[in-house]
VOMI-592292 format. One record per residue: x, y, z of N, C-alpha, C in turn. Coordinates in steps of 0.2 Angstrom, whole numbers, always signed. Layout:
<atoms>
    n.x    n.y    n.z   ca.x   ca.y   ca.z    c.x    c.y    c.z
      X      Y      Z      X      Y      Z      X      Y      Z
...
</atoms>
This chain:
<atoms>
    n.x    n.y    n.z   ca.x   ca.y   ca.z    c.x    c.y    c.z
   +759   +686  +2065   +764   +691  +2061   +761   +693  +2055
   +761   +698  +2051   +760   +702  +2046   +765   +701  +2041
   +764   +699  +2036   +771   +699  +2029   +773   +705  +2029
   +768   +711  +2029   +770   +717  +2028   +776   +719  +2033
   +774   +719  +2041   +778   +718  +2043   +785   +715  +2042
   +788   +710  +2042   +790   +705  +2042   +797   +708  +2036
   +793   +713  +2031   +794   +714  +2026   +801   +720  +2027
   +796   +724  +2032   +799   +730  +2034   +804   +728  +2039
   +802   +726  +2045   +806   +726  +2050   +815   +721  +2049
   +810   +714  +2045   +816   +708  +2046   +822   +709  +2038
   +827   +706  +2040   +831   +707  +2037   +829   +703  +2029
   +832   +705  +2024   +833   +701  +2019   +835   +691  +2018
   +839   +692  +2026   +837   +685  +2023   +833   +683  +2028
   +829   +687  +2033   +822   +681  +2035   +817   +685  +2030
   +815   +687  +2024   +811   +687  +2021   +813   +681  +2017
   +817   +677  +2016   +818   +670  +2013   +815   +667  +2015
   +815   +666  +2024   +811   +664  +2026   +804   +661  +2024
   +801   +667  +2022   +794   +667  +2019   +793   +663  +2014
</atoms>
């Protein structure tokens, strides 16, 4: 999986995830 992606695709709170 790519941040960037992850960035674009997933919601605000799975970029908390990260």
């Amino acid at each position: 999986m790519n941040i960037n992606d992850n960035l674009s695709i997933n919601s605000p709170v799975d970029n908390k995830k990260l």
